[in-house]
TITIMAR-41243 format. One record per residue (C-alpha): residue in three letters; x, y, z; residue number from 1; chain. Coordinates in steps of 0.1 Angstrom, whole numbers, plus 2048, in hexadecimal, padded with zeros to 3 digits. Layout:
// TITIMAR-41243
+------+-----+-----+-----+-----+-----+
: type :  c1 :  c2 :  c3 : seq : mol :
+------+-----+-----+-----+-----+-----+
:  ALA :   X :   Y :   Z : NUM :   A :
...
+------+-----+-----+-----+-----+-----+
END
This chain:
// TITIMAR-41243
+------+-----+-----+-----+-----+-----+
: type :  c1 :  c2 :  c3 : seq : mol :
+------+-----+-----+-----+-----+-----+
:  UNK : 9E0 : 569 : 855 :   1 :   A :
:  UNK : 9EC : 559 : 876 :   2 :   A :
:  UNK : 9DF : 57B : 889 :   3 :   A :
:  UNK : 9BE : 573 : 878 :   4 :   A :
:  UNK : 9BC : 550 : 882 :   5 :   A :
:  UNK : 9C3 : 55A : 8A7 :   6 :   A :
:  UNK : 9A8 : 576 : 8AC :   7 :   A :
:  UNK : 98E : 55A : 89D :   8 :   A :
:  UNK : 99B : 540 : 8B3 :   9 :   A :
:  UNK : 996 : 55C : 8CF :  10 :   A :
:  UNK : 974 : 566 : 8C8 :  11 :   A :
:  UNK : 96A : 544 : 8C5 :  12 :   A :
:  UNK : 976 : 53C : 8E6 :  13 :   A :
:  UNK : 963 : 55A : 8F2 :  14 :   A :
:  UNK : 945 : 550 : 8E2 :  15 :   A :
:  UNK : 948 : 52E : 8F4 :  16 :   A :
:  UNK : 950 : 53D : 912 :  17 :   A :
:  UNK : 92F : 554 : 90F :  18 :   A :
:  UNK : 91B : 539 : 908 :  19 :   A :
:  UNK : 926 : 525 : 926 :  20 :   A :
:  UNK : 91C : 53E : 93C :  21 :   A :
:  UNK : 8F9 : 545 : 92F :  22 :   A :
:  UNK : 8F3 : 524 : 92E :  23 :   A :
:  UNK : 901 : 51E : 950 :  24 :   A :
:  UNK : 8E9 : 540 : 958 :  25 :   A :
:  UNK : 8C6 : 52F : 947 :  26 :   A :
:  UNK : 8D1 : 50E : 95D :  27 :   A :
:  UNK : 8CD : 521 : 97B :  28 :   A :
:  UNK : 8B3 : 537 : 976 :  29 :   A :
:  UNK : 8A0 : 519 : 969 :  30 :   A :
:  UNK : 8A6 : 502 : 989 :  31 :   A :
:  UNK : 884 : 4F9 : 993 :  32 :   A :
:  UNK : 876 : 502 : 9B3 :  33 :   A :
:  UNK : 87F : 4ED : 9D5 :  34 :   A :
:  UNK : 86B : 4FF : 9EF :  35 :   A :
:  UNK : 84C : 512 : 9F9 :  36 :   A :
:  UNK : 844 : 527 : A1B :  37 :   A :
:  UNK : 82C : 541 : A1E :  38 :   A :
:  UNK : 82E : 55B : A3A :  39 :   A :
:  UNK : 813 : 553 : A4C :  40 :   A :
:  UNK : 80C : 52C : A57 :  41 :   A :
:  UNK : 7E7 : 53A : A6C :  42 :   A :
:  UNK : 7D7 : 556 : A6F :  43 :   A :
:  UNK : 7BA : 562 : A80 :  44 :   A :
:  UNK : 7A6 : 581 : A6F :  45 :   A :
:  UNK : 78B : 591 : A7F :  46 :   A :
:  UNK : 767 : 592 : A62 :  47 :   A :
:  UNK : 770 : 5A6 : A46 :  48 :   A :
:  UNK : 794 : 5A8 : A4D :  49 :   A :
:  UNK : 7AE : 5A6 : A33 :  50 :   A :
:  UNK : 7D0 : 59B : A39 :  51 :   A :
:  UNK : 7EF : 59C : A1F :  52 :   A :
:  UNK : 809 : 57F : A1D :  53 :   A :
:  UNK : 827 : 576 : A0A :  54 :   A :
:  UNK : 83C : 555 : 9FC :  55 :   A :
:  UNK : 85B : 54D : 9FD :  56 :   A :
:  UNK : 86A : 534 : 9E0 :  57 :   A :
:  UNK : 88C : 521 : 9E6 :  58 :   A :
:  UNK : 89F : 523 : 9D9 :  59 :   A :
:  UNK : 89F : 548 : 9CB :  60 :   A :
:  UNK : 8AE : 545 : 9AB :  61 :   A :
:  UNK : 895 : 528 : 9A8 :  62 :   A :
:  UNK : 87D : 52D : 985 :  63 :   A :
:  UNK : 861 : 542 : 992 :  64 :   A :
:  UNK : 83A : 531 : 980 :  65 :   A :
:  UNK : 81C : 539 : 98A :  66 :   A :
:  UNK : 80F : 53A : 9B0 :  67 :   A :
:  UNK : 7EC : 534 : 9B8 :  68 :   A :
:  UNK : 7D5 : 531 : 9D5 :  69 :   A :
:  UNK : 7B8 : 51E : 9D8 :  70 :   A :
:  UNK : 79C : 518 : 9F6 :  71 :   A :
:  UNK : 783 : 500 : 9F1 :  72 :   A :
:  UNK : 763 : 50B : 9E5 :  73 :   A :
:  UNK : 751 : 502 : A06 :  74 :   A :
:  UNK : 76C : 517 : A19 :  75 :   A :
:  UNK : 767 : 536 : A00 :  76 :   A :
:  UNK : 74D : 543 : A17 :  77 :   A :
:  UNK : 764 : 544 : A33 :  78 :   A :
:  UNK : 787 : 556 : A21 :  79 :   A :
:  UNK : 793 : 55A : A03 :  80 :   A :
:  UNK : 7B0 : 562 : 9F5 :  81 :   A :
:  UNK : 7BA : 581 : 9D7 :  82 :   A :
:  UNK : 7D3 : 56F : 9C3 :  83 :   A :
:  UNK : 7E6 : 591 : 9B6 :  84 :   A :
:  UNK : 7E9 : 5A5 : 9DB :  85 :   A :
:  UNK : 7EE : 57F : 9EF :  86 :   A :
:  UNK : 7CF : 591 : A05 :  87 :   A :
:  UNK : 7BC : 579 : A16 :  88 :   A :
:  UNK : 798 : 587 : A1F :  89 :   A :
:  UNK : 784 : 579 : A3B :  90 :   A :
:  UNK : 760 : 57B : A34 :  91 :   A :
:  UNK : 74A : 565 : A4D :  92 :   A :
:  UNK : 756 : 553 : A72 :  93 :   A :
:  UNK : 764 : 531 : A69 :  94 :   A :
:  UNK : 781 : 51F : A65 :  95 :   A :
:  UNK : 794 : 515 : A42 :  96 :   A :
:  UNK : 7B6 : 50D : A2C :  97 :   A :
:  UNK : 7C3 : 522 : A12 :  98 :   A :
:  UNK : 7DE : 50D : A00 :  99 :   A :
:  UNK : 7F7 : 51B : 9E7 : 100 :   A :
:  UNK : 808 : 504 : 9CF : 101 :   A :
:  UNK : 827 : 50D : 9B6 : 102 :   A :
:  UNK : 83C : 4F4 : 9A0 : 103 :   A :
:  UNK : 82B : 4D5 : 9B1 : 104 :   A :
:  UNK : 834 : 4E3 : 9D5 : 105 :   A :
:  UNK : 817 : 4EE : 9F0 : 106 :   A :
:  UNK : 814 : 504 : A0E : 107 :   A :
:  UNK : 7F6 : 50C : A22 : 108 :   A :
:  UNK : 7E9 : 523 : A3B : 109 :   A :
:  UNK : 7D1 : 51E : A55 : 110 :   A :
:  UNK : 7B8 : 53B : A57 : 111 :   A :
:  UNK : 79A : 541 : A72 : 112 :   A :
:  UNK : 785 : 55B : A71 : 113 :   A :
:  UNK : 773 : 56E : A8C : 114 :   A :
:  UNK : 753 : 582 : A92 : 115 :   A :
:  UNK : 764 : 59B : AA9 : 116 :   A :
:  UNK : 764 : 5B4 : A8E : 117 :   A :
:  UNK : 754 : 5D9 : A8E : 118 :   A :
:  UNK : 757 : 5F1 : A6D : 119 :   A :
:  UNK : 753 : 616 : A71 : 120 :   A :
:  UNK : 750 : 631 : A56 : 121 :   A :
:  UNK : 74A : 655 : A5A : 122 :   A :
:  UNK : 73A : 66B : A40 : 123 :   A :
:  UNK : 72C : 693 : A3C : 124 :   A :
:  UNK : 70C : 68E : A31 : 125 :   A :
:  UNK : 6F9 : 6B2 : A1E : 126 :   A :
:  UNK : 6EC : 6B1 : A40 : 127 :   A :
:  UNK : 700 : 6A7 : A5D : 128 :   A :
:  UNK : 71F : 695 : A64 : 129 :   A :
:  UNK : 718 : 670 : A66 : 130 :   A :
:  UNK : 72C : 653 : A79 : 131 :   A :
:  UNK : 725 : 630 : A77 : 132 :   A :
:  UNK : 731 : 611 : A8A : 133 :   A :
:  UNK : 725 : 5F0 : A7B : 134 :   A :
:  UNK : 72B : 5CE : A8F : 135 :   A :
:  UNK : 72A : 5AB : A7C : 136 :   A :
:  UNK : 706 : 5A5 : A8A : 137 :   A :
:  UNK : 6FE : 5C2 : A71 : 138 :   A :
:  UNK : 6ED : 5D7 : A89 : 139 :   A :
:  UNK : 6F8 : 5FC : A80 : 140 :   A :
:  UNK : 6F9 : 617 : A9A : 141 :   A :
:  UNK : 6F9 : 63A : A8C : 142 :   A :
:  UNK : 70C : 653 : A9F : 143 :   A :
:  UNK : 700 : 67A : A93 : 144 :   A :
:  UNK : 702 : 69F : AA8 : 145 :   A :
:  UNK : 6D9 : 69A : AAE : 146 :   A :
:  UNK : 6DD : 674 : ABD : 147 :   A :
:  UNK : 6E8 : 64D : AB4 : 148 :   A :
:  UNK : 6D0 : 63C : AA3 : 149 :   A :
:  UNK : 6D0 : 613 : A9C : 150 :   A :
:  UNK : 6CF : 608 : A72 : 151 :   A :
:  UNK : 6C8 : 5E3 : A6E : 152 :   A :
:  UNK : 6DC : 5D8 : A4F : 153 :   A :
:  UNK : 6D5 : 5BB : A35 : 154 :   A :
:  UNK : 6F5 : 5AD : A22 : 155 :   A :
:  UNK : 6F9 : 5A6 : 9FB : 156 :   A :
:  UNK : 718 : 5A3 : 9EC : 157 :   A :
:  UNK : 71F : 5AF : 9CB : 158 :   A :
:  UNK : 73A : 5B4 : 9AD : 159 :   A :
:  UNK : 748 : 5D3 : 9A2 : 160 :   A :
:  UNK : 759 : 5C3 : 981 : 161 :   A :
:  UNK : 755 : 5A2 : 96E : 162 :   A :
:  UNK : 773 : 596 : 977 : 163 :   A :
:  UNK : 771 : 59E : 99F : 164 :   A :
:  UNK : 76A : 582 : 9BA : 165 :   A :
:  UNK : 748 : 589 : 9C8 : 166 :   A :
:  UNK : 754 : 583 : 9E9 : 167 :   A :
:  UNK : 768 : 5A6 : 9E8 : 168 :   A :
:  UNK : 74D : 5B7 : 9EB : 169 :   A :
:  UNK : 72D : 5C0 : A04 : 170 :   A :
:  UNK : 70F : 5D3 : 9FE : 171 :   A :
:  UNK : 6FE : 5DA : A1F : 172 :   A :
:  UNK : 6DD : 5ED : A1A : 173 :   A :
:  UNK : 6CA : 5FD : A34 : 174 :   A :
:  UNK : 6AC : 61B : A3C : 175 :   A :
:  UNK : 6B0 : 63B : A50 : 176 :   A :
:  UNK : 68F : 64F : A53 : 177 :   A :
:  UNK : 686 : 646 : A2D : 178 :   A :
:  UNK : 6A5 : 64A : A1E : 179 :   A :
:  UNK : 6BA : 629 : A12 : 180 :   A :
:  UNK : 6DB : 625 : A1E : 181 :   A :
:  UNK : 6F4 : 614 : A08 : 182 :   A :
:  UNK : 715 : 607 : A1A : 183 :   A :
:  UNK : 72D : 5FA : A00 : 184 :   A :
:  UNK : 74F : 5E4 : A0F : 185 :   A :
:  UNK : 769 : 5DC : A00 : 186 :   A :
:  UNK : 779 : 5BF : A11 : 187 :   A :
:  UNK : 79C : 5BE : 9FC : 188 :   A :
:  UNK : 7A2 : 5E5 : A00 : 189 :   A :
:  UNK : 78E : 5EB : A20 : 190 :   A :
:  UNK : 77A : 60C : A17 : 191 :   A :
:  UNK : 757 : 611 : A1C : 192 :   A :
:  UNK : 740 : 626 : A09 : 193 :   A :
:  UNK : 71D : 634 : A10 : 194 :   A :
:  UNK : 704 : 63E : 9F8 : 195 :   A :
:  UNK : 6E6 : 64F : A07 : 196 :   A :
:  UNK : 6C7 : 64A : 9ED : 197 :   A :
:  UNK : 6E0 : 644 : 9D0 : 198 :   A :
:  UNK : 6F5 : 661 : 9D6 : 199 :   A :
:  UNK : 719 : 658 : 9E5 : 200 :   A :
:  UNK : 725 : 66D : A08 : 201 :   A :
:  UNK : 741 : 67C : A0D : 202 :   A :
:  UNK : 75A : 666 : A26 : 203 :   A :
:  UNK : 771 : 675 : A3E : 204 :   A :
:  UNK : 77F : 656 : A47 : 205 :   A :
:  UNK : 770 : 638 : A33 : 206 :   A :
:  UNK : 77B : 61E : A4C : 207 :   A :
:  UNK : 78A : 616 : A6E : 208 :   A :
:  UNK : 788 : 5F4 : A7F : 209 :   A :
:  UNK : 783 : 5E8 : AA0 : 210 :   A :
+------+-----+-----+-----+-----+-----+
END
């Protein structure tokens, strides 16, 4: 009977003891958060540049909610930011803030965008092989084995899915000796593709900044 007694008295104590320390554990891990830094405090992207980031929270065992960015809806046309990725996308010359807020705490980054930006893609047509180098003024020059031609584009920017951010996208549509010329860009991922009345080329290398 005593031996009885004892082992209860000892698992008792253990059980204690055990829930001490997960207690102790969830008072830790449910510390709220004291500080916010990102990476980057400014940046400067050239037009249709994307540039990743990343936060740091203090302290680390620090109960992680929900970070989100936000830039005013007048500044949207100069950056934005994809939540998921922390990618922030130039998309027009200008100056704006992107601030990031957790747990009551902020952090900002300064971001100014550039126009000193060219995109170049090269495709194989059925015909020829097909290089193109586009500048932010739009004006397309067309590099092929017969000669370089000029393409003057005009810009629309479009969705892909319901839930995507119209500003990931541009649809730049131009004419080549009758035939329409579809350039699509995708900001966050950086490819371009060309479709050539409706029917989609085949890149060798979809993208290469200058």
């Amino acid at each position: 009977m005593k031996r009885s007694k004892k082992i209860l008295v000892i698992l008792a104590l253990g059980a204690f003891a055990a829930a001490q320390a997960v207690g102790l554990f969830l008072l830790v891990r449910t510390r709220p958060a004291e500080s916010l830094t990102l990476s980057e405090t400014t940046l400067t992207l050239k037009m249709d540049e994307g540039r990743r980031i990343s936060h740091t929270v203090e302290p680390a065992s620090a109960a992680r909610k929900l970070l989100k960015y936000k830039v005013s809806a007048s500044d949207e046309v100069i950056a934005w930011i994809d939540d998921r990725n922390e990618m922030i996308i130039a998309v027009s010359p200008g100056t704006c803030t992107i601030k990031a807020t957790l747990d009551g705490l902020t952090a900002a980054v300064d971001v100014t965008v550039t126009e000193e930006t060219v995109l170049a893609g090269m495709w194989k047509t059925e015909d020829e092989d097909v290089r193109l180098l586009l500048d932010h003024a739009l004006s397309g020059r067309l590099e092929t084995e017969t000669g370089v031609e000029t393409i003057l584009w005009t810009r629309d920017a479009f969705t892909e899915g319901e839930n995507d951010n119209p500003l990931r996208y541009v649809k730049l549509t131009g004419e080549r000796n009758g035939a329409r010329l579809v350039l699509y860009y995708d900001r966050l991922s950086d490819t371009l593709r060309l479709h050539v009345d409706g029917t989609e080329q085949n890149a060798d290398r979809t993208l290469v900044r200058g």
